[in-house]
The first five atom37 places (N, CA, C, CB, O) and aatype in JSON, in Angstrom:
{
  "aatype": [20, 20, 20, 20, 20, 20, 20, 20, 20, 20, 20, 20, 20, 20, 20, 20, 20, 20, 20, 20, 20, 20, 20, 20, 20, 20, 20, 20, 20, 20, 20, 20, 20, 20, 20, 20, 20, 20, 20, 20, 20, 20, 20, 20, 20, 20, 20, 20, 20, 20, 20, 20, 20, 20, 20, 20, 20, 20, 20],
  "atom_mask": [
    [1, 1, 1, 1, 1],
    [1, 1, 1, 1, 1],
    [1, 1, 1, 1, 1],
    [1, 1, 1, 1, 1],
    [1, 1, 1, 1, 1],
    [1, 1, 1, 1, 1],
    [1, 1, 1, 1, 1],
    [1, 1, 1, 1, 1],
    [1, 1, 1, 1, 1],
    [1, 1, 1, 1, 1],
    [1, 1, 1, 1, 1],
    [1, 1, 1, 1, 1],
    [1, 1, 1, 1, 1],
    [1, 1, 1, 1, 1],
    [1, 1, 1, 1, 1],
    [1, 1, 1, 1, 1],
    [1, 1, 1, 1, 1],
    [1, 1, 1, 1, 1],
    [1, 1, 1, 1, 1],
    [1, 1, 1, 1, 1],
    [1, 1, 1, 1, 1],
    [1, 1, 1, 1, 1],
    [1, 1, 1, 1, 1],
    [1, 1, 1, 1, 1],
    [1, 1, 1, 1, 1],
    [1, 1, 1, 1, 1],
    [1, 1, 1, 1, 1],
    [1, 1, 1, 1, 1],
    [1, 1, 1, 1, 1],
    [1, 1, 1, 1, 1],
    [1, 1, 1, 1, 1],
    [1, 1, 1, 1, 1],
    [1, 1, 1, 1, 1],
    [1, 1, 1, 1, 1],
    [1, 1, 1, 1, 1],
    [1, 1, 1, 1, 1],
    [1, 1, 1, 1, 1],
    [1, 1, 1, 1, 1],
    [1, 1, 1, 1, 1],
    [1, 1, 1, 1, 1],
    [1, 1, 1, 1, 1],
    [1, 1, 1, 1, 1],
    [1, 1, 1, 1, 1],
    [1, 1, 1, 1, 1],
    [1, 1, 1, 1, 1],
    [1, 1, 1, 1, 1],
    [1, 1, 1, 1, 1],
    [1, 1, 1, 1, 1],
    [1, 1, 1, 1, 1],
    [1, 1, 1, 1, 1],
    [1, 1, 1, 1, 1],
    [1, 1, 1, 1, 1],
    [1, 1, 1, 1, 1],
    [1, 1, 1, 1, 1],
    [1, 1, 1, 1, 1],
    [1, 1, 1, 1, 1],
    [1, 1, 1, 1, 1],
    [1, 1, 1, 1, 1],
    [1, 1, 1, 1, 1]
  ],
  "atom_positions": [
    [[5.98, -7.63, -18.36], [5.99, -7.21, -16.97], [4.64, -7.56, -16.33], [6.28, -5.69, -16.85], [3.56, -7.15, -16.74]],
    [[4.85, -8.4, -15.26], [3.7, -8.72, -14.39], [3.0, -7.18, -13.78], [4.33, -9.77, -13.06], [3.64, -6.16, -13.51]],
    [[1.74, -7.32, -13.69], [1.32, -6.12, -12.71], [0.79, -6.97, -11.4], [-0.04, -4.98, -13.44], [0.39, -8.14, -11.4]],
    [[0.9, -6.05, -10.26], [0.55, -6.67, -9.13], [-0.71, -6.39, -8.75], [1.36, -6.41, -8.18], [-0.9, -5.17, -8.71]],
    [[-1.88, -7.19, -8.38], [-2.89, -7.22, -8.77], [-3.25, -6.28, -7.0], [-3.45, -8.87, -9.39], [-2.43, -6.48, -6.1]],
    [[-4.4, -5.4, -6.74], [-4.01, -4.65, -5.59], [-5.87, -4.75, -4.79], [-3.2, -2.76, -6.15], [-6.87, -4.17, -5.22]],
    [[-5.8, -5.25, -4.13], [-7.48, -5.06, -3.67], [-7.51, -3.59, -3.5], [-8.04, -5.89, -2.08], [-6.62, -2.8, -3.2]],
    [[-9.31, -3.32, -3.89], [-9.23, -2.22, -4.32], [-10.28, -1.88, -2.81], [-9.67, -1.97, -6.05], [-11.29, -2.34, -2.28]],
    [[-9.11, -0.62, -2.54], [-9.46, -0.41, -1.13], [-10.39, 1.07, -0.82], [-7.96, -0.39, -0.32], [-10.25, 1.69, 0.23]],
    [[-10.96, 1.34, -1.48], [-11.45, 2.34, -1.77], [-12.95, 2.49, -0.28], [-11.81, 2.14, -3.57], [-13.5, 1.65, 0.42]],
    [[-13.04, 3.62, -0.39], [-14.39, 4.11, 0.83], [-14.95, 4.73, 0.54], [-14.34, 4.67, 2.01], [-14.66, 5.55, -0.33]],
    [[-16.37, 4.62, 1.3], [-17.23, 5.77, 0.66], [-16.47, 7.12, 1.57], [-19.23, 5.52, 0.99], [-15.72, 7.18, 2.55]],
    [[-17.09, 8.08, 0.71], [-16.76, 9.87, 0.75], [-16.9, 9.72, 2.3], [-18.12, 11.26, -0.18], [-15.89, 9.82, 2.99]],
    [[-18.12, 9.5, 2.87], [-18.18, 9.69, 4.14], [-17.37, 9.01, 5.48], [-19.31, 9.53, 4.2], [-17.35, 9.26, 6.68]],
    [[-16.65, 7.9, 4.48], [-15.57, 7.31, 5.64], [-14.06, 7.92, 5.67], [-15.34, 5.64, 5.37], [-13.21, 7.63, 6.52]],
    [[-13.92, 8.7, 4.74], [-12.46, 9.28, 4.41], [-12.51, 10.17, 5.26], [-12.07, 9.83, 3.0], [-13.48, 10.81, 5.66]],
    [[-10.94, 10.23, 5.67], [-10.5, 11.7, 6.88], [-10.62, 13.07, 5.3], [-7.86, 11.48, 7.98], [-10.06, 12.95, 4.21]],
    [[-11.26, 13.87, 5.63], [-11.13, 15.21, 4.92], [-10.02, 15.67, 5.51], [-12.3, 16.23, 5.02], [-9.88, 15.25, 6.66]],
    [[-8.66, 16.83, 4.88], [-8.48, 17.62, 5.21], [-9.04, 18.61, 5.73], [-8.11, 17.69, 4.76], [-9.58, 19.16, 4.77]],
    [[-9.41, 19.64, 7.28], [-9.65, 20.48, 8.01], [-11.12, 19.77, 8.7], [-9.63, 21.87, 7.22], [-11.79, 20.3, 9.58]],
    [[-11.28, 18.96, 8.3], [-12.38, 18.21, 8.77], [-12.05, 17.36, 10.32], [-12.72, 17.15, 7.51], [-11.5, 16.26, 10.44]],
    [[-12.64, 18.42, 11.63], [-12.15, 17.4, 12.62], [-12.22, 16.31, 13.01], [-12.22, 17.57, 13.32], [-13.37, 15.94, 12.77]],
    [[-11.53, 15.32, 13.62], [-12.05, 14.25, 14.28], [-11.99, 13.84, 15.67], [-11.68, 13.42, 13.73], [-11.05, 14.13, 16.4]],
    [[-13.45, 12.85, 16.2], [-13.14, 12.86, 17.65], [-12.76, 11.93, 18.21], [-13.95, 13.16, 18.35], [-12.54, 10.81, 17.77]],
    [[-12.68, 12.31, 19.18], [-11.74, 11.09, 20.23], [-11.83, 9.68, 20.04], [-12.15, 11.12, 21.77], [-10.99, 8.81, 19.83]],
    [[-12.93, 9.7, 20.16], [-13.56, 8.23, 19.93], [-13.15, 7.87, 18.49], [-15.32, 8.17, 20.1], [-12.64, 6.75, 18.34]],
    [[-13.29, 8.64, 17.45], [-12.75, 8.19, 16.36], [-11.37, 8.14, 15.92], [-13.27, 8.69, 15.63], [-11.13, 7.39, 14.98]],
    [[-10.41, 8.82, 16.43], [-9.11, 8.46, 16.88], [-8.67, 7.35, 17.54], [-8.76, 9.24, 17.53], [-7.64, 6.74, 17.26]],
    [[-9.38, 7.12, 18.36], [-8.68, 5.69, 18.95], [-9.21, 4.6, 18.55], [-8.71, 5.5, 20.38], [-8.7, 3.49, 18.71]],
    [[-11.11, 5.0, 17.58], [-11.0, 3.63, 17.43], [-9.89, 3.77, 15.68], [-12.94, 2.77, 17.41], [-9.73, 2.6, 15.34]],
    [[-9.46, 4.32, 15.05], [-8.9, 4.07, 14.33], [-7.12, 3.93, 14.94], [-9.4, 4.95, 13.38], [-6.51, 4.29, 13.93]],
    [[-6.68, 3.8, 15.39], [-5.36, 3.23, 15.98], [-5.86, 1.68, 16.66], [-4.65, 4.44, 17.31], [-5.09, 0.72, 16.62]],
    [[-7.32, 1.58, 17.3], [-7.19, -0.08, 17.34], [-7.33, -0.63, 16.54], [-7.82, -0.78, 17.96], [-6.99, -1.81, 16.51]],
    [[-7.91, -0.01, 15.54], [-8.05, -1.07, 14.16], [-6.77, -0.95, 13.66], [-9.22, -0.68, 12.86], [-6.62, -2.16, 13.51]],
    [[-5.81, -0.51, 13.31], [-4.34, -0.5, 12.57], [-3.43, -1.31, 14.03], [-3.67, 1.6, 12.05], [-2.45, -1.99, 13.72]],
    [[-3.62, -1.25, 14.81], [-3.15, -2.2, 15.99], [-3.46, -3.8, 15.94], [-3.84, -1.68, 17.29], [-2.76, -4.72, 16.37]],
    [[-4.75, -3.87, 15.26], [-4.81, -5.02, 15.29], [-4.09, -6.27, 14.33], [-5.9, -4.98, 15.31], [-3.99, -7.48, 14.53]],
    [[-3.63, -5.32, 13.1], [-2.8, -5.9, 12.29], [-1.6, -6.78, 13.16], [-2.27, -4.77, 11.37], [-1.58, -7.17, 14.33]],
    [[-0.55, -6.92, 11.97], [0.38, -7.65, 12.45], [1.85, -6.73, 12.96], [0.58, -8.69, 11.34], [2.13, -5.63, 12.48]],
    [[2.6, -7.4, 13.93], [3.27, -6.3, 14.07], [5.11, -7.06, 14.05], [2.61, -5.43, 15.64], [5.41, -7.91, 14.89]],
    [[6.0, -6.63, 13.11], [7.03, -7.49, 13.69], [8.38, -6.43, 13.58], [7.2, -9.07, 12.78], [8.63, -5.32, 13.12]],
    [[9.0, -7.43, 14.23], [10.61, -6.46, 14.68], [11.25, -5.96, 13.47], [11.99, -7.47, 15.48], [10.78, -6.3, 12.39]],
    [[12.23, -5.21, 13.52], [12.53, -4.62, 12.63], [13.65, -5.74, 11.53], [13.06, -3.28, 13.31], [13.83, -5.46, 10.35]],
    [[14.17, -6.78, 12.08], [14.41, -8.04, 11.46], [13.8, -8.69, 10.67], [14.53, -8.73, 12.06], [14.18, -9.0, 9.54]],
    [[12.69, -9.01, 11.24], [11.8, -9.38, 10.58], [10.76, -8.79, 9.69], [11.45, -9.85, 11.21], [9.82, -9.44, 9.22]],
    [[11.01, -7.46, 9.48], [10.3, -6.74, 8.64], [11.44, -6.58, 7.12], [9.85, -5.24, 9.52], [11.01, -6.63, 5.96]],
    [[12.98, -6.37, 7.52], [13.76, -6.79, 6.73], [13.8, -7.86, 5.97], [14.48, -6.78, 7.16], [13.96, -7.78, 4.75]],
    [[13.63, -9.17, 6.72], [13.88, -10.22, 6.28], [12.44, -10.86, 5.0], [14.18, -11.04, 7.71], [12.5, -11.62, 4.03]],
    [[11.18, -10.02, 5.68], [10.16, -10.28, 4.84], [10.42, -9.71, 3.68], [8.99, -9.92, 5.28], [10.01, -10.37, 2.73]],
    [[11.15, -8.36, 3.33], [10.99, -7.7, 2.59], [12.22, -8.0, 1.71], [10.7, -6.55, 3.08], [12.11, -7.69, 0.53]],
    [[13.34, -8.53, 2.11], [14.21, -9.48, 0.95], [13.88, -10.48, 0.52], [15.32, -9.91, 1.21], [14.19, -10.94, -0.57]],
    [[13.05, -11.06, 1.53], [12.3, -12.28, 0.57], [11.08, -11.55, -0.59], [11.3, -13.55, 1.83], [10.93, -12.15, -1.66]],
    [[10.57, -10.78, -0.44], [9.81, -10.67, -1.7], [10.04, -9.77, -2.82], [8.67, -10.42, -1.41], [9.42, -9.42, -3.83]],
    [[11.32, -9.49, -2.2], [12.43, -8.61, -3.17], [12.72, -10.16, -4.21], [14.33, -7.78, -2.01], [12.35, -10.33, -5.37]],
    [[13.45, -11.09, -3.36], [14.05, -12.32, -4.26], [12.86, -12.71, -4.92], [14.76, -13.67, -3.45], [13.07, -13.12, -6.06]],
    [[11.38, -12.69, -4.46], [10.98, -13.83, -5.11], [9.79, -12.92, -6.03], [10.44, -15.2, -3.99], [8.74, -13.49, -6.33]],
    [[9.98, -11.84, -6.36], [8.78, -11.05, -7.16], [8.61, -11.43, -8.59], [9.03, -9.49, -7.19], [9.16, -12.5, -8.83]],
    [[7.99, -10.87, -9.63], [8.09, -11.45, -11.02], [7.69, -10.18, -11.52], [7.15, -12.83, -11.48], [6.78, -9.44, -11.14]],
    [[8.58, -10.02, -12.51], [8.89, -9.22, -13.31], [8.29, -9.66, -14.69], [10.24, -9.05, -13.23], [8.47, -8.97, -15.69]]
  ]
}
């Protein structure tokens, strides 16, 4: 069995949301423009990506 190799996405302590730990405005939105800036596609095409790497994975 292949393992899938995963960049390791890890942060320092001080960049992680804590539970009860608030956050502000500014840091709310800038974290929705950064996840905005990704890619974004229809729900077809999120299907269609995802049978293709259903067909083509390695086991």
């Amino acid at each position: 069995m292949k393992k899938n190799e995963v960049e390791d996405q890890t942060k320092d302590l001080k960049e992680k949301v804590i539970p009860g730990d608030p956050l502000s405005q500014g840091e709310i939105v800038d974290g929705i423009l950064t996840v905005e800036v990704g890619p974004l596609a229809a729900v077809k095409e999120s299907k269609e990506a995802f049978e293709h790497w259903i067909s083509h994975r390695d086991f």
